[in-house]
C-alpha positions as CSV (number, residue, x, y, z in Angstrom):
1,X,41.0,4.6,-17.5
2,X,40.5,7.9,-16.3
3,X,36.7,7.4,-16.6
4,X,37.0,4.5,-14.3
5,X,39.1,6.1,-12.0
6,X,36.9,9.0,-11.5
7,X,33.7,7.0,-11.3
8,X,35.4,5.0,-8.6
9,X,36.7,8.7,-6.9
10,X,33.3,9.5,-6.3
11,X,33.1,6.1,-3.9
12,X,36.1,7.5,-2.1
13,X,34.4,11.0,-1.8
14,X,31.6,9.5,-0.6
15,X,29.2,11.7,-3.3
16,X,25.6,11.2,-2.6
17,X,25.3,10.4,-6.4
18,X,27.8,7.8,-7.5
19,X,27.8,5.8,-10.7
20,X,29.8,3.5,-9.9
21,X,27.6,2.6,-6.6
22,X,24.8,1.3,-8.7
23,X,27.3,-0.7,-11.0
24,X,28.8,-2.2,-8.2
25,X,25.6,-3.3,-6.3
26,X,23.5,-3.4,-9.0
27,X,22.0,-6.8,-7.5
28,X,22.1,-5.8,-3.7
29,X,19.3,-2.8,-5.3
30,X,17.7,-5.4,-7.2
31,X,17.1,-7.8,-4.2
32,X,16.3,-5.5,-1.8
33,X,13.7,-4.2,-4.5
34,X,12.1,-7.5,-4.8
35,X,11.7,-8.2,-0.9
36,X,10.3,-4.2,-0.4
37,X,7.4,-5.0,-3.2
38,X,6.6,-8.5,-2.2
39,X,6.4,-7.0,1.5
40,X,4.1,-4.7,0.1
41,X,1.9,-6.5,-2.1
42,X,1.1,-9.5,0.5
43,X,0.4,-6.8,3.5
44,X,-2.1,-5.3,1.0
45,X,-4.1,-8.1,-0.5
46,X,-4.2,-9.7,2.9
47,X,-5.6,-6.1,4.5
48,X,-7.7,-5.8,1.9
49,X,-8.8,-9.3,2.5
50,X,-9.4,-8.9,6.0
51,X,-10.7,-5.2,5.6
52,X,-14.0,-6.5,3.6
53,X,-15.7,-8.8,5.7
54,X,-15.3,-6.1,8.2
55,X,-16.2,-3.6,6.4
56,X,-19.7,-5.7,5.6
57,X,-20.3,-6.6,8.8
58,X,-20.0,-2.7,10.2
59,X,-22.0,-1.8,7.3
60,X,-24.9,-4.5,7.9
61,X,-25.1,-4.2,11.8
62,X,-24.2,-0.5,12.2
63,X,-23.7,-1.5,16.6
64,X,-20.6,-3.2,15.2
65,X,-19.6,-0.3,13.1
66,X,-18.6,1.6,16.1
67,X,-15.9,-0.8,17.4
68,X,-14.9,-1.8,14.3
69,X,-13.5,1.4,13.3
70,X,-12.6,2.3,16.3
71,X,-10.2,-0.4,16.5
72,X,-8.5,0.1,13.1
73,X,-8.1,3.8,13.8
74,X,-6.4,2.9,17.3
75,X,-4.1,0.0,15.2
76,X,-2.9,2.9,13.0
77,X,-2.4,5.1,16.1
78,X,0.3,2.6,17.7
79,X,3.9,3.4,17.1
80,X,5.5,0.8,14.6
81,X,8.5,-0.3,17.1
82,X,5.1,-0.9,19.3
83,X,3.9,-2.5,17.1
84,X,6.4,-4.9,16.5
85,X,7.6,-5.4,19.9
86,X,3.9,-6.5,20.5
87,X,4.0,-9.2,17.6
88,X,7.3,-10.5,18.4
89,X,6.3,-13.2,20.6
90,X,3.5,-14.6,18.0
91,X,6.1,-14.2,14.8
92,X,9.7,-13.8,15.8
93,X,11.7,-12.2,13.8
94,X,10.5,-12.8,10.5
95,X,8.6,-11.0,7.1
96,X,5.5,-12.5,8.7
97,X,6.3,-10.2,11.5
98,X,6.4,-7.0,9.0
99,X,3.6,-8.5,6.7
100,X,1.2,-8.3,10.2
101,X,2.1,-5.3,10.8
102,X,1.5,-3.5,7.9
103,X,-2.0,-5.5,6.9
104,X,-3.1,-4.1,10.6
105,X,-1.9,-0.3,10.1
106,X,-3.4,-0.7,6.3
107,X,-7.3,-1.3,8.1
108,X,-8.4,1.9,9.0
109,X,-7.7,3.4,5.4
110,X,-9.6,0.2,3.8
111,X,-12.4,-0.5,5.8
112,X,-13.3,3.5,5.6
113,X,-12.6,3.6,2.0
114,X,-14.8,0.4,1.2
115,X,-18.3,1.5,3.7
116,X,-17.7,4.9,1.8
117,X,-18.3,3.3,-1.2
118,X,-21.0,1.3,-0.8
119,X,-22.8,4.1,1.3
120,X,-22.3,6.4,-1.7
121,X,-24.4,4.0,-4.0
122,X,-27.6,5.7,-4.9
123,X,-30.8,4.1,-3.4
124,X,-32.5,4.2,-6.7
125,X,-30.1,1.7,-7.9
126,X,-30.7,-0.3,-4.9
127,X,-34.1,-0.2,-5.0
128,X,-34.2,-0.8,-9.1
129,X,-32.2,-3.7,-8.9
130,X,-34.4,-5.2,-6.1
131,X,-37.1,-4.4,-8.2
132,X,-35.6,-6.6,-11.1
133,X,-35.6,-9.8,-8.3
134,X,-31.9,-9.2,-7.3
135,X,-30.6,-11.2,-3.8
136,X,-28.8,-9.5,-1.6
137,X,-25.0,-11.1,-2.5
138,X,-26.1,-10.3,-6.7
139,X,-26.9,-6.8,-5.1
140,X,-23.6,-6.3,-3.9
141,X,-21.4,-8.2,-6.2
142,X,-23.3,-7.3,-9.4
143,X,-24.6,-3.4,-8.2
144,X,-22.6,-2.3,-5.5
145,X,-19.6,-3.0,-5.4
146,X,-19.1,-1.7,-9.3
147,X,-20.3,1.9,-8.2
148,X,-18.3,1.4,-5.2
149,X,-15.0,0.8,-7.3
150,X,-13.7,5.0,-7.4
151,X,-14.0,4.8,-3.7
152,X,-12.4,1.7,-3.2
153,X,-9.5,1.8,-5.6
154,X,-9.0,5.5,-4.0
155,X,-8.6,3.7,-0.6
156,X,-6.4,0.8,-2.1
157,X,-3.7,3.8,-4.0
158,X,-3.7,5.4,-0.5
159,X,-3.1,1.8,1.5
160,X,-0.2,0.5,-0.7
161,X,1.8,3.9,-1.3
162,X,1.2,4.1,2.7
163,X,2.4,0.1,3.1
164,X,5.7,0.9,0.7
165,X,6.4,3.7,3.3
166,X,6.0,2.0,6.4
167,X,7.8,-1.4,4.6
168,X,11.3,0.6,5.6
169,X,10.2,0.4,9.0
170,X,11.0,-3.7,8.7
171,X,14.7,-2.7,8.7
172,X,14.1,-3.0,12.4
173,X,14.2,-6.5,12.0
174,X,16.2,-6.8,8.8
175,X,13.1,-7.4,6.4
176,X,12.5,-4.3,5.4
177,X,13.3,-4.2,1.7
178,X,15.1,-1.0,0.4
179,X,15.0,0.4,4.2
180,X,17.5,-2.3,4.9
181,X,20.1,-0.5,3.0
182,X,18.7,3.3,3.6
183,X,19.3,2.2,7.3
184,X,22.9,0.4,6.8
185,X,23.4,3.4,4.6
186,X,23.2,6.1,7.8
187,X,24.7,3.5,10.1
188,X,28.0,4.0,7.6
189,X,27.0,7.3,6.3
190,X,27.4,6.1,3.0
191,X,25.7,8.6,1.2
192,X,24.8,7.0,-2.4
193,X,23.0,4.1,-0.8
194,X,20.7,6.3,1.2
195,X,20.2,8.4,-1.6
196,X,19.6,5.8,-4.1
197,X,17.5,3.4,-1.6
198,X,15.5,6.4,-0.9
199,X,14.9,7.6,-4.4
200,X,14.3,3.6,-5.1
201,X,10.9,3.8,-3.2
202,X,9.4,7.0,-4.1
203,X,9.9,5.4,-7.6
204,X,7.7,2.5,-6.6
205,X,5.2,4.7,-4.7
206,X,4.7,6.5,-7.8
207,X,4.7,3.4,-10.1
208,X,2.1,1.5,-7.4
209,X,-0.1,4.5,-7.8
210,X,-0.1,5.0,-11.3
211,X,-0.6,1.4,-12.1
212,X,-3.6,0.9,-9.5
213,X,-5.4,4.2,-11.3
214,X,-4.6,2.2,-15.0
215,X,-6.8,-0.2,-13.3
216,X,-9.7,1.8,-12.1
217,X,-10.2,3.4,-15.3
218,X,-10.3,0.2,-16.9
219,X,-12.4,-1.1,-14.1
220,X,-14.3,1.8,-14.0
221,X,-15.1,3.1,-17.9
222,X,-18.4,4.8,-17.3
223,X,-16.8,7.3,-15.7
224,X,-14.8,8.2,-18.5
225,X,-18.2,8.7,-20.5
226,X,-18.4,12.6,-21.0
227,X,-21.7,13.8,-19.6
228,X,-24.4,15.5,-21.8
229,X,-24.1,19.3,-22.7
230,X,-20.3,18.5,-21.7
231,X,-17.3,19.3,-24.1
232,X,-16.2,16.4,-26.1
């Protein structure tokens, strides 16, 4: 009893870590964690989407590269209550409205990330491959794009731990995942919920990154091969 009674004291303090906060909303964390990934994951795949065709087409007319990243540097540039103000008409207020958001501000790092990539293949693999009768879409699926992959997957860890960050911004419009209840929580000054909320997403920062490097070393395993005269 008197373990209960303290855990629930610490509510009434208003501690800024509480036990019996996360056993009481246990599925309000849960929920909120679910929307804030989902958020994230869609903004990024559809960025990505979006951010290699133009990445191609700056790379294979360089009059377009210019304008093209121009324009996704001046999208990042643009406050996010700007931001969402402007897309308000188009998508209400909704998680489309968020999800737009984001994929634009998540451009500028992708579309950089992929023409470094492919401008950092070495001719002499370019011109081998040619040599051996390859097209130019087996060139870039089947040569480029593999020795592109550090680059690319260093641009994608830097987009999504970016996109979970700006994701709290969607509180604005009450889709913003855990910065829902980081928000409510300094609306109420309810200390434990900003604290936890807070702690929630560096947590899935840290997990996003960690799990997109586990994939570009096992996308990637030549350059885990240990070059010669190098220590074993």
């Amino acid at each position: 009893m008197s373990t209960r009674l303290a855990a629930q004291s610490c509510l009434t303090a208003n501690d800024w870590i509480c036990g019996e906060y996360l056993r009481t909303r246990g599925q309000e964390l849960t929920d909120a964690t679910i929307e804030h990934v989902w958020i994230t994951a869609a903004s990024v795949l559809i960025g990505l989407a979006v951010a290699f065709p133009l990445a191609l087409l700056a790379r294979s007319r360089p009059a377009f590269a210019g304008p093209v990243l121009g324009l996704t540097t001046l999208l990042y540039t643009i406050p996010s209550l700007a931001m969402f103000s402007l897309l308000l008409p188009v998508f209400g207020l909704s998680a489309a409205l968020v999800v737009t958001g984001l994929v634009l501000y998540s451009l500028t790092i992708l579309v950089r990330n992929i023409m470094a990539g492919l401008d950092a293949v070495p001719a002499e693999a370019r011109e081998a491959a040619r040599g051996m009768g390859y097209g130019p879409a087996r060139l870039l699926w089947e040569v480029e794009l593999p020795l592109a992959l550090p680059a690319l997957m260093a641009g994608l860890r830097i987009a999504t731990v970016s996109t979970i960050a700006l994701t709290t911004v969607g509180a604005l419009i009450g889709k913003g995942g855990l910065g829902n209840l980081i928000d409510d929580g300094v609306q109420t000054t309810f200390k434990a919920q900003v604290l936890t909320a807070s702690v929630l997403c560096v947590l899935l920062a840290a997990a996003a990154d960690l799990l997109l490097l586990g994939v570009q070393r096992l996308l990637t395993p030549w350059t885990r091969i240990p070059k010669a005269g190098g220590s074993v």
